[in-house]
C-alpha positions in Angstrom: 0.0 0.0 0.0 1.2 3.2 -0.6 2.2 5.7 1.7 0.2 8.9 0.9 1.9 12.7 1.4 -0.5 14.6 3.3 -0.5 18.2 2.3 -2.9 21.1 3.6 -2.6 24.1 1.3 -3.9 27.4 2.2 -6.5 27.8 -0.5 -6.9 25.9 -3.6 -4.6 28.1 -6.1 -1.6 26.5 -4.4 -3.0 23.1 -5.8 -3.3 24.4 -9.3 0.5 24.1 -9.9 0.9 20.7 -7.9 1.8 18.0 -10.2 0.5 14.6 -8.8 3.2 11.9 -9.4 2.5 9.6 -6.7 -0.4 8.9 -4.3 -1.5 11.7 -2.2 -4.0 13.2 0.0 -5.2 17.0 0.1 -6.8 18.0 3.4 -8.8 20.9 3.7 -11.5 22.3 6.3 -15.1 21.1 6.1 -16.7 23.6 3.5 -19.5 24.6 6.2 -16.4 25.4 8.8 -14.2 27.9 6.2 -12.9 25.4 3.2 -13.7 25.6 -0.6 -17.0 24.5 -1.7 -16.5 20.5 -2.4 -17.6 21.3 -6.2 -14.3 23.7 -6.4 -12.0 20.9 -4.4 -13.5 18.1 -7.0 -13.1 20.4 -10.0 -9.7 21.4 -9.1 -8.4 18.0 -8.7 -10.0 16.1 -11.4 -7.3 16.6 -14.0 -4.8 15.4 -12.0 -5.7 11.9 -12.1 -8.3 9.9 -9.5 -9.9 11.8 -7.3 -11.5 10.2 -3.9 -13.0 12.1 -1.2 -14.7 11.9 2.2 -14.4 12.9 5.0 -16.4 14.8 8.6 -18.1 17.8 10.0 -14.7 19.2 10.6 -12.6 18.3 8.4 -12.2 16.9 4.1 -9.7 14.5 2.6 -9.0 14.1 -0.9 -7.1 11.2 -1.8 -5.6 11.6 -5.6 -3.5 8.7 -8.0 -2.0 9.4 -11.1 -4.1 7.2 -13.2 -7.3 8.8 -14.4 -10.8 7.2 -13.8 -13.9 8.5 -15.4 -17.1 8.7 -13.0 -18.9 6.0 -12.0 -21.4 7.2 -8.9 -23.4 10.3 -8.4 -25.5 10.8 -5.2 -28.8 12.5 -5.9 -30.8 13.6 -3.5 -33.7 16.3 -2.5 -33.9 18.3 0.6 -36.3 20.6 2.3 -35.7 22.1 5.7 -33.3 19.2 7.5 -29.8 20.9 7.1 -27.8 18.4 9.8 -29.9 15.2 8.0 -28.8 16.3 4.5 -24.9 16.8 5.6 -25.3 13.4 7.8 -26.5 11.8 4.5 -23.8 13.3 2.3 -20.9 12.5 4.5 -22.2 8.9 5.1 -22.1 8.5 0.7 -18.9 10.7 -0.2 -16.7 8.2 0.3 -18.2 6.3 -2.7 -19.6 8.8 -5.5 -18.0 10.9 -7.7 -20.6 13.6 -8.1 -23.4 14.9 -5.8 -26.8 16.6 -7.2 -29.0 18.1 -4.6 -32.1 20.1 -5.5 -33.8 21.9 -2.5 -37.4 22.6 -2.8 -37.9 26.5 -2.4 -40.0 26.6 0.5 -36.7 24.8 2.8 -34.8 27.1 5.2 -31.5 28.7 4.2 -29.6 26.3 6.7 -30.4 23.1 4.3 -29.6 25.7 1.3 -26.5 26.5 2.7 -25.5 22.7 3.0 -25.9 21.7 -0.1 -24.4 24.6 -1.8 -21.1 23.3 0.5 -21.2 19.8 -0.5 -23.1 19.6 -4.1 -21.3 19.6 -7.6 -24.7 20.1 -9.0 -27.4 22.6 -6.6 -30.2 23.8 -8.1 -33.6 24.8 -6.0 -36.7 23.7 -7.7 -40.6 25.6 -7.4 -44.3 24.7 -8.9 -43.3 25.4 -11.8 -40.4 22.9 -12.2 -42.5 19.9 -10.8 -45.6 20.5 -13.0 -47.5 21.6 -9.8 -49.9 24.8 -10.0 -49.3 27.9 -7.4 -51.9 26.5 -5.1 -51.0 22.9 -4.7 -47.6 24.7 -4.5 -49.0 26.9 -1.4 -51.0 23.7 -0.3 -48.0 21.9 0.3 -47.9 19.2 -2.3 -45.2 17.9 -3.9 -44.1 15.6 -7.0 -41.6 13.5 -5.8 -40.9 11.7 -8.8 -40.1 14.9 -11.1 -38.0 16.5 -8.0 -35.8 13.8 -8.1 -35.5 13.5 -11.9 -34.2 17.2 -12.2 -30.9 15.6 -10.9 -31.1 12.6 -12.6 -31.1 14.1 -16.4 -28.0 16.3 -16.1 -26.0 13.6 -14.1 -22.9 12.3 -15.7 -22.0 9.5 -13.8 -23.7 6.0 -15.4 -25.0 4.9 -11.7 -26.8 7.0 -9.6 -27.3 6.4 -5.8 -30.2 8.2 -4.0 -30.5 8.8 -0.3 -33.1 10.9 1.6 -32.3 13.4 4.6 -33.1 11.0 6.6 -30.9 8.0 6.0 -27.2 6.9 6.3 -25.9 5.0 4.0 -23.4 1.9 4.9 -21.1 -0.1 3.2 -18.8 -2.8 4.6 -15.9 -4.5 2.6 -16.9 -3.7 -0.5 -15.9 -1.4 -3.5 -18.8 0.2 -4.2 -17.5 1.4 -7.4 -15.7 -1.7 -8.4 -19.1 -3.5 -7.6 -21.0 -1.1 -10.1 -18.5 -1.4 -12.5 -17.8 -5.3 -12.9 -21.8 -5.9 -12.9 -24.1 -6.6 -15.8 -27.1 -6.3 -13.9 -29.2 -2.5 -14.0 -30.0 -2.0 -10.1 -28.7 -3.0 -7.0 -30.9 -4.5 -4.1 -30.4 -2.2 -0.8 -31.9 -3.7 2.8 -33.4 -0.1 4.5 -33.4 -0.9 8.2 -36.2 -0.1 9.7 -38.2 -1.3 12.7 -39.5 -3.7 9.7 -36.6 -4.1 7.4 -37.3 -3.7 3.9 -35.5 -4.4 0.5 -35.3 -1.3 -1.9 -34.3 -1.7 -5.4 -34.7 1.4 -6.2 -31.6 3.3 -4.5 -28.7 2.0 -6.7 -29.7 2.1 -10.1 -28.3 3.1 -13.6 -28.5 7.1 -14.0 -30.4 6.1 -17.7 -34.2 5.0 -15.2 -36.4 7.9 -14.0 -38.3 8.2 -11.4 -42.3 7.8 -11.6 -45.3 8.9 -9.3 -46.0 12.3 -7.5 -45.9 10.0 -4.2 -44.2 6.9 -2.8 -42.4 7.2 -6.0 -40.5 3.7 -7.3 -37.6 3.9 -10.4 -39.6 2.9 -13.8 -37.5 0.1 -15.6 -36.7 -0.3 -19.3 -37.6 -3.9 -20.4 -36.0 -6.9 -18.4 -33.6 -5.2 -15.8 -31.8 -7.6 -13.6 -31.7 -5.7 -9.6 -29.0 -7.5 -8.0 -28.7 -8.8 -4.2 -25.8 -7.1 -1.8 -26.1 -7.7 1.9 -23.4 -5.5 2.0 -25.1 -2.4 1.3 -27.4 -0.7 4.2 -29.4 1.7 4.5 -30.1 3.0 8.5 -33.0 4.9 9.0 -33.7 8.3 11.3 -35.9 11.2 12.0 -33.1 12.2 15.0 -32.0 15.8 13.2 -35.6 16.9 11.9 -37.9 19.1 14.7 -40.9 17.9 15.5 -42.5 20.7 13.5 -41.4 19.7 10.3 -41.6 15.8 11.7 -45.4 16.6 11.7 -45.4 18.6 8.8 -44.4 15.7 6.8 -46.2 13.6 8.4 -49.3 15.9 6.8 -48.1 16.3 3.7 -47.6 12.4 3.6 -51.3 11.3 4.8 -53.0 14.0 1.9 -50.9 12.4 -0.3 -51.5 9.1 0.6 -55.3 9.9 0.1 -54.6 10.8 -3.7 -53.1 7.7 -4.0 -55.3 5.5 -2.5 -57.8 6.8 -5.1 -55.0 6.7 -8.1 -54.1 2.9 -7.6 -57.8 1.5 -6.9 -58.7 3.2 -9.9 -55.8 2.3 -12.1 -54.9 -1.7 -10.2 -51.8 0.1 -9.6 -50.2 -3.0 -7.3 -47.2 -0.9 -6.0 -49.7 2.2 -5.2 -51.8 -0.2 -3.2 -49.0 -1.7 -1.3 -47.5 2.0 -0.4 -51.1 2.9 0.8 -51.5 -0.3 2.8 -48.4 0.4 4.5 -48.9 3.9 5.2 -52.4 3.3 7.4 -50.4 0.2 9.1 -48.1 2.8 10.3 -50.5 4.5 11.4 -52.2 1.6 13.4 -55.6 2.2 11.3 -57.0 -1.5 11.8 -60.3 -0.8 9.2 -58.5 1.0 6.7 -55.1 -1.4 6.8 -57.2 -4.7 6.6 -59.0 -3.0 3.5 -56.5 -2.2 1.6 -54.2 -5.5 2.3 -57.5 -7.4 0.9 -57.5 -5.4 -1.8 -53.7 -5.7 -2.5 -53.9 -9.4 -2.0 -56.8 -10.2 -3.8 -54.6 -8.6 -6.9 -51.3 -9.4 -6.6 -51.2 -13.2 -8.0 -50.0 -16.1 -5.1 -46.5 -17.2 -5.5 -45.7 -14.2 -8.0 -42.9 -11.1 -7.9 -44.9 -9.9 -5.4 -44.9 -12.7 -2.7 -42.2 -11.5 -0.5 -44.8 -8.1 -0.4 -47.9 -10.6 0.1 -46.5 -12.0 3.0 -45.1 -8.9 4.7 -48.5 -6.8 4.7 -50.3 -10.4 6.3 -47.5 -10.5 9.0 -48.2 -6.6 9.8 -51.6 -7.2 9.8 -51.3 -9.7 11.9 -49.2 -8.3 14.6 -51.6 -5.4 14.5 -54.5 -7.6 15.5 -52.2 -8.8 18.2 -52.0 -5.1 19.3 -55.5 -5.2 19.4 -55.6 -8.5 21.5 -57.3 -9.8 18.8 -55.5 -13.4 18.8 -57.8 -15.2 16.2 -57.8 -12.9 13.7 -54.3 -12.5 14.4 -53.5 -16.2 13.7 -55.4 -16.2 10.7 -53.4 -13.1 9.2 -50.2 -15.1 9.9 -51.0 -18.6 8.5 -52.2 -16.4 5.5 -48.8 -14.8 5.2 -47.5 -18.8 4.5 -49.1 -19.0 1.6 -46.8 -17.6 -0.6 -44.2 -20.1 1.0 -41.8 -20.7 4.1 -41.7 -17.4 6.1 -39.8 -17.0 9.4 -41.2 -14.2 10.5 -44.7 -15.8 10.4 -43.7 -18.9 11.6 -42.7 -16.6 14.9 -45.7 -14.8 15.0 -47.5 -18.2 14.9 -45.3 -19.3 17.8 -45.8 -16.6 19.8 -49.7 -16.5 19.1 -49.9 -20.2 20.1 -47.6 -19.3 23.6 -50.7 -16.8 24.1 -53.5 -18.8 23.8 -51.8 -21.7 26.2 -50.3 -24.4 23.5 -46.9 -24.6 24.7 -46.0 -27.2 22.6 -47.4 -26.1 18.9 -45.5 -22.9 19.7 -42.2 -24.8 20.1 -43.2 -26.6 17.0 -43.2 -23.0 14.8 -40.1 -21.9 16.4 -38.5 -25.4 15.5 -39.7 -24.9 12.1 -38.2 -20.9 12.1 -34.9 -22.1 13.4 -34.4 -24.7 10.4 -31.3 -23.9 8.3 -33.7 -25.1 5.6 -36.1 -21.5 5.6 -35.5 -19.1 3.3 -35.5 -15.8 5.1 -37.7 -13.2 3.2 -37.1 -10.2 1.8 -38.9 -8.0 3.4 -37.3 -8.7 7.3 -39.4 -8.3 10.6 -35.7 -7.6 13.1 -37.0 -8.1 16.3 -38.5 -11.3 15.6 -35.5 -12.4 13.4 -33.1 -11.4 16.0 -34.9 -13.5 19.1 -35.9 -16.8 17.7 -33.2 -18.6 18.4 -33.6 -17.6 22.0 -37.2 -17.9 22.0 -37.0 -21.3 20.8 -34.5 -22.5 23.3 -37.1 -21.1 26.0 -39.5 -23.3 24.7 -37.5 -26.2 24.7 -36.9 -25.8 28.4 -40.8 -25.0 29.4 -41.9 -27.6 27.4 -39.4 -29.8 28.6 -40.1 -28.8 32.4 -44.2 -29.7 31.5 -43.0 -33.0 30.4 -41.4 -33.9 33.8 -43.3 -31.9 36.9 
């Protein structure tokens, strides 16, 4: 490995003249704390061969090798008043891009403004007028999601395009995440989302060439047979922790009208993936009626043992441990066998075991967490952690209290 010079110049002229003949790193001051913009540090190190950067709220590092490298990652992302979520986001991803595009939506603060004006090679702030909304949806507080997000994508240069929101960290262990994107065939890259329920997304790492699609709970709209490939290496963590509570509820708001619209939108239209979002949302929101209506009417759509079994079984499970919630322990079990229908399912298997613990039948809950703990189950893709993360225990608790009903 080679040994890098580490060289801190005043201001960025003194770089201009510095010929790059072996490995080295440039270190300046965070752009938010006194140091050039990162689109000036990026730009004035580019012809000099590779360029990698990262770095933290204090401090940037920008590692550069003789041998040129075209771009291979841009980070895209939209903002609107969540200035320490947006740097959070962009320090967790600059290790592994090559070019950021943020748009801000004009009614954000000048703190998140500010941010991405630091950190962005592309900033551009986006009104009605740019998203195809009128002035009073505008002043209503709607948004199009899909066409904010698409005002970066058409004037990135990079063939691979990652997308985070201010509310997200990205992770990545012991990989290459440009070597990964360059040695593939395949069009998109699966990314697990960790949530309290775990989710797969393949909609994060994807060529630059798909756009975006729907004003709301918006999804990347592929070109023929596109092949998303698998990485449990790549992670997504989840959090609210920078946003106030007042824009916390704002979204929250501006979320449920929209949710309405498409509720309406994807009865209308069988729109599967509109139905699922909307089935999600009013599970969130512990709404028993509305959930159990619209996971019927997702279910009795989406074919059995299809693409969209993985999506079957998840919305059963939360329905299911919503009845639970409700001390509803029948309906409960029924929503969980139903979630086996689409095949072998830990996460229901658990639910069933712990339902059957409940209602006094010690030994047919061992009997699902047997089944759960079987190196022979596929886990699914859409992850329940908790339950995951316990059975083994949970099934070893069984064993022993069945074991001490045995012999009294």
């Amino acid at each position: 490995m080679s040994i890098r010079e580490e060289i801190r110049p005043a201001t960025l002229q003194e770089v201009a003249g510095f010929c790059v003949l072996d490995p080295v790193r440039f270190i300046f001051k965070n752009p938010l704390r006194g140091g050039p913009p990162l689109a000036e540090v990026r730009k004035a190190l580019a012809p000099k061969g590779k360029v990698r950067i990262f770095g933290d709220a204090e401090e940037i590092y920008a590692d550069v090798d003789p041998e040129p490298e075209p771009p291979l990652i841009a980070l895209g992302m939209i903002a609107r008043s969540d200035a320490q979520g947006l740097e959070r986001a962009i320090l967790s991803a600059l290790p592994h891009v090559d070019e950021i595009d943020i748009a801000v939506d004009g009614r954000s603060d000048e703190a998140t403004k500010k941010v991405a004006q630091a950190y962005a090679d592309r900033f551009s702030v986006f009104e009605a007028k740019d998203l195809e909304l009128s002035d009073e949806e505008w002043v209503s507080d709607r948004i199009h999601f899909a066409n904010a997000r698409n005002i970066g994508r058409r004037r990135t240069q990079a063939p691979w395009t990652l997308f985070l929101d201010t509310d997200e960290k990205l992770h990545v262990t012991e990989l290459d995440l440009r070597q990964e994107v360059a040695n593939t065939d395949g069009q998109a890259f699966s990314i697990i989302v960790r949530e309290r329920a775990d989710h797969v997304d393949g909609h994060r790492l994807v060529k630059t060439e798909f756009l975006w699609q729907r004003h709301t709970h918006n999804f990347i709209l592929f070109l023929g047979d596109s092949l998303v490939l698998p990485s449990e290496k790549i992670f997504i963590e989840h959090t609210t922790v920078f946003r106030s509570p007042a824009e916390c509820e704002r979204r929250f708001l501006q979320r449920k009208k929209a949710v309405r619209l498409l509720e309406t939108d994807s009865m209308q239209s069988g729109d599967l993936s509109g139905m699922e979002q909307v089935a999600r949302q009013y599970l969130g929101e512990k709404d028993l009626i509305n959930a159990e209506r619209m996971v019927n009417a997702f279910r009795s759509r989406a074919p059995i043992h299809s693409g969209w079994a993985n999506t079957r079984s998840h919305l059963a499970i939360a329905l299911a441990l919503l009845h639970c919630a409700k001390n509803d322990l029948i309906n409960a079990e029924v929503w969980a066998v139903r979630a086996l229908f689409d095949g072998p399912n830990v996460s229901a298997m658990c639910v069933l075991g712990d339902l059957a613990e409940e209602m006094g039948d010690v030994k047919r809950a061992l009997a699902w967490y047997e089944a759960a703990g079987t190196g022979n189950v596929p886990l699914e893709g859409i992850l329940i952690r908790e339950i995951l993360d316990s059975r083994f225990s949970r099934r070893d608790e069984l064993r022993e209290k069945v074991k001490r009903l045995s012999n009294p």
